[in-house]
C-alpha positions as MATLAB code, in Angstrom:
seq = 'XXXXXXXXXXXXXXXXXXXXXXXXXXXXXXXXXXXXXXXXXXXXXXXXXXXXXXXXXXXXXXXXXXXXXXXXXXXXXXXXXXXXXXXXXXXXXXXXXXXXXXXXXXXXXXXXXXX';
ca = [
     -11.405   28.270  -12.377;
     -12.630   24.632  -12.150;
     -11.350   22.049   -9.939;
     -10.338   19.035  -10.959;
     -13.099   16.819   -9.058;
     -15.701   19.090  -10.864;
     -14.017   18.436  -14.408;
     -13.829   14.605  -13.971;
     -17.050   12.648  -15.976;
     -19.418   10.893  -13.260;
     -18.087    7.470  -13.751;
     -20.618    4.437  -14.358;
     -20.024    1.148  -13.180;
     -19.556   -1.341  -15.966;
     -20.583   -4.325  -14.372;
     -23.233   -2.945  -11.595;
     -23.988   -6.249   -9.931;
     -20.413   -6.811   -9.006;
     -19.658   -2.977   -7.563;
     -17.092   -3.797   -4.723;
     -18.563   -3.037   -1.063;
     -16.603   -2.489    1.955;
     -16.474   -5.633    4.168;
     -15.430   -5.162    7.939;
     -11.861   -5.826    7.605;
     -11.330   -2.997    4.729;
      -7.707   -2.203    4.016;
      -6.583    0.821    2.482;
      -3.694    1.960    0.641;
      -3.618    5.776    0.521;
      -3.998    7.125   -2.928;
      -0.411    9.642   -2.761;
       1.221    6.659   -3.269;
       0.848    6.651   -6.696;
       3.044    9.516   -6.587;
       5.935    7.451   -5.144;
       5.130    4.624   -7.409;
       8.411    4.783   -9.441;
      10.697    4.792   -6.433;
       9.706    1.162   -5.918;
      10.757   -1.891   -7.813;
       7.916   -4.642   -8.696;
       8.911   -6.879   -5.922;
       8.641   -3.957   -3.534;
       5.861   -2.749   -4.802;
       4.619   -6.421   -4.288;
       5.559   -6.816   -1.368;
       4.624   -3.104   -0.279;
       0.941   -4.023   -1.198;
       0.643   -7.241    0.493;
       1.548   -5.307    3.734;
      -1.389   -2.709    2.892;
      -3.542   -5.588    2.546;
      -2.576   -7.460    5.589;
      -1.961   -4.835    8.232;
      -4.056   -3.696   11.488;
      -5.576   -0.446   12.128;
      -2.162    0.479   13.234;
      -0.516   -0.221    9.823;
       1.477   -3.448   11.923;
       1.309   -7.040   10.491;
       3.488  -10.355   10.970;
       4.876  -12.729    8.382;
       7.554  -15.420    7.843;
       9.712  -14.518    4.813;
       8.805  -17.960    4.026;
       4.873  -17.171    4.313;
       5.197  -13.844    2.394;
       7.485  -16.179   -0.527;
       4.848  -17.900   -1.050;
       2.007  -15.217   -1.197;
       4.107  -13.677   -3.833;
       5.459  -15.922   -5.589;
       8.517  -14.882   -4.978;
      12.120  -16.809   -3.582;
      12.781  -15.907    0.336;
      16.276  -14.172   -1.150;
      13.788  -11.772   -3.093;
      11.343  -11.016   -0.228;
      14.578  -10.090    1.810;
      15.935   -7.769   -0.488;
      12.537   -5.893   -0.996;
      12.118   -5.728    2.676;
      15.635   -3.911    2.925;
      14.704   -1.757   -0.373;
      11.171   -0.655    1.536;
      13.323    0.008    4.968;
      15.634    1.957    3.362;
      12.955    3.801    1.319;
      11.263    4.535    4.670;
       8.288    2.910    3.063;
       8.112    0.620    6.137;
       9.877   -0.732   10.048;
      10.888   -4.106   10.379;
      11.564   -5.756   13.908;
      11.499   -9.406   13.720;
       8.817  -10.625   13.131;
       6.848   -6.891   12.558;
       6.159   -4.963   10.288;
       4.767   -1.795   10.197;
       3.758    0.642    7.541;
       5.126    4.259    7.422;
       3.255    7.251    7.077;
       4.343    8.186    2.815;
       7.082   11.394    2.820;
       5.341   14.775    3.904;
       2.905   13.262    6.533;
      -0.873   13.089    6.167;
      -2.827   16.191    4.873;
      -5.449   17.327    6.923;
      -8.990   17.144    4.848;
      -9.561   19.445    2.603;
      -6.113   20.904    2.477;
      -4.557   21.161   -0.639;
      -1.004   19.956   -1.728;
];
Protein backbone atom coordinates (compact mmCIF):
# COMPACT_ATOMS: atom_id res chain seq x y z
CA UNK A 1 0.00 0.00 0.00
CA UNK A 2 1.31 3.53 -0.80
CA UNK A 3 1.69 6.28 1.54
CA UNK A 4 0.43 9.33 1.07
CA UNK A 5 3.89 11.37 0.84
CA UNK A 6 4.83 8.82 -1.96
CA UNK A 7 1.42 9.51 -3.91
CA UNK A 8 1.72 13.35 -3.73
CA UNK A 9 3.26 14.96 -7.38
CA UNK A 10 6.85 16.60 -6.68
CA UNK A 11 5.66 20.10 -6.56
CA UNK A 12 7.51 22.89 -8.75
CA UNK A 13 7.88 26.25 -7.70
CA UNK A 14 6.00 28.68 -9.88
CA UNK A 15 7.91 31.62 -9.41
CA UNK A 16 11.61 30.11 -8.59
CA UNK A 17 13.36 33.39 -7.93
CA UNK A 18 11.03 34.28 -5.15
CA UNK A 19 11.07 30.57 -3.25
CA UNK A 20 10.69 31.70 0.48
CA UNK A 21 13.98 30.93 2.66
CA UNK A 22 14.13 30.65 6.28
CA UNK A 23 15.47 33.86 7.91
CA UNK A 24 16.81 33.60 11.61
CA UNK A 25 13.75 34.56 13.36
CA UNK A 26 11.50 31.69 11.55
CA UNK A 27 8.11 31.19 13.13
CA UNK A 28 6.15 28.22 12.77
CA UNK A 29 2.68 27.28 13.04
CA UNK A 30 2.36 23.48 13.27
CA UNK A 31 0.58 21.99 10.36
CA UNK A 32 -2.35 19.79 12.77
CA UNK A 33 -3.82 22.89 13.07
CA UNK A 34 -5.52 22.75 10.08
CA UNK A 35 -7.38 20.09 11.66
CA UNK A 36 -8.78 22.44 14.35
CA UNK A 37 -9.31 25.11 11.83
CA UNK A 38 -13.16 25.17 12.10
CA UNK A 39 -13.25 25.45 15.86
CA UNK A 40 -11.97 29.00 15.43
CA UNK A 41 -13.77 32.07 14.27
CA UNK A 42 -11.85 34.54 11.70
CA UNK A 43 -10.92 36.94 14.36
CA UNK A 44 -9.46 34.08 16.36
CA UNK A 45 -8.00 32.60 13.81
CA UNK A 46 -6.51 36.17 13.23
CA UNK A 47 -5.55 36.74 16.11
CA UNK A 48 -4.34 33.00 16.73
CA UNK A 49 -1.85 33.57 13.78
CA UNK A 50 -0.46 36.80 14.74
CA UNK A 51 0.60 35.06 18.04
CA UNK A 52 2.36 32.19 15.85
CA UNK A 53 4.05 34.87 14.10
CA UNK A 54 5.14 36.91 16.99
CA UNK A 55 6.05 34.43 19.69
CA UNK A 56 9.59 33.23 21.20
CA UNK A 57 11.03 29.88 21.08
CA UNK A 58 8.87 29.29 24.03
CA UNK A 59 5.58 30.01 22.17
CA UNK A 60 5.35 33.46 24.78
CA UNK A 61 4.83 36.98 23.25
CA UNK A 62 3.51 40.48 24.65
CA UNK A 63 1.00 42.88 23.18
CA UNK A 64 -1.35 45.77 24.09
CA UNK A 65 -4.92 44.96 22.95
CA UNK A 66 -4.47 48.28 21.53
CA UNK A 67 -1.15 47.17 19.54
CA UNK A 68 -2.71 43.83 18.42
CA UNK A 69 -6.15 46.25 17.20
CA UNK A 70 -4.23 47.73 15.12
CA UNK A 71 -2.15 44.81 13.55
CA UNK A 72 -5.47 43.37 12.75
CA UNK A 73 -7.48 45.66 11.94
CA UNK A 74 -9.65 44.90 14.29
CA UNK A 75 -11.66 47.17 17.36
CA UNK A 76 -9.95 46.46 20.99
CA UNK A 77 -13.74 44.98 21.95
CA UNK A 78 -12.97 42.32 19.11
CA UNK A 79 -9.36 41.45 20.07
CA UNK A 80 -10.84 40.87 23.67
CA UNK A 81 -13.39 38.60 22.77
CA UNK A 82 -11.03 36.42 20.53
CA UNK A 83 -8.56 36.34 23.28
CA UNK A 84 -11.35 34.84 25.66
CA UNK A 85 -12.63 32.51 22.61
CA UNK A 86 -8.71 31.17 22.19
CA UNK A 87 -8.48 30.81 26.27
CA UNK A 88 -11.39 29.01 26.46
CA UNK A 89 -10.51 26.88 23.38
CA UNK A 90 -7.22 26.11 25.18
CA UNK A 91 -5.66 27.43 22.02
CA UNK A 92 -3.61 29.79 24.24
CA UNK A 93 -2.69 31.41 28.34
CA UNK A 94 -3.14 34.87 28.94
CA UNK A 95 -1.55 36.68 32.07
CA UNK A 96 -1.42 40.31 31.60
CA UNK A 97 0.47 41.27 29.47
CA UNK A 98 1.54 37.37 28.15
CA UNK A 99 0.68 35.32 26.05
CA UNK A 100 1.59 32.04 25.41
CA UNK A 101 0.74 29.44 22.86
CA UNK A 102 -0.62 25.95 23.83
CA UNK A 103 0.54 22.80 22.69
CA UNK A 104 -2.88 21.83 19.93
CA UNK A 105 -5.25 18.87 21.77
CA UNK A 106 -3.38 15.39 21.90
CA UNK A 107 0.20 16.77 22.50
CA UNK A 108 3.06 16.61 20.00
CA UNK A 109 3.73 13.31 18.05
CA UNK A 110 7.00 12.02 18.28
CA UNK A 111 8.66 11.84 14.53
CA UNK A 112 7.70 9.43 12.55
CA UNK A 113 4.76 8.26 14.56
CA UNK A 114 1.66 8.04 12.95
CA UNK A 115 -1.79 9.51 14.04
Amino acid sequence: MKSMRSAMPELVPLLPDRVRTRPDHFAWVDHRLREHLHRYTLEELALLFFLHLAADRNGCSFWSDTGLARKLHLSEGVVVEARHGLIAKEAVAYRYPIYQLLELPGGAQPQGARP
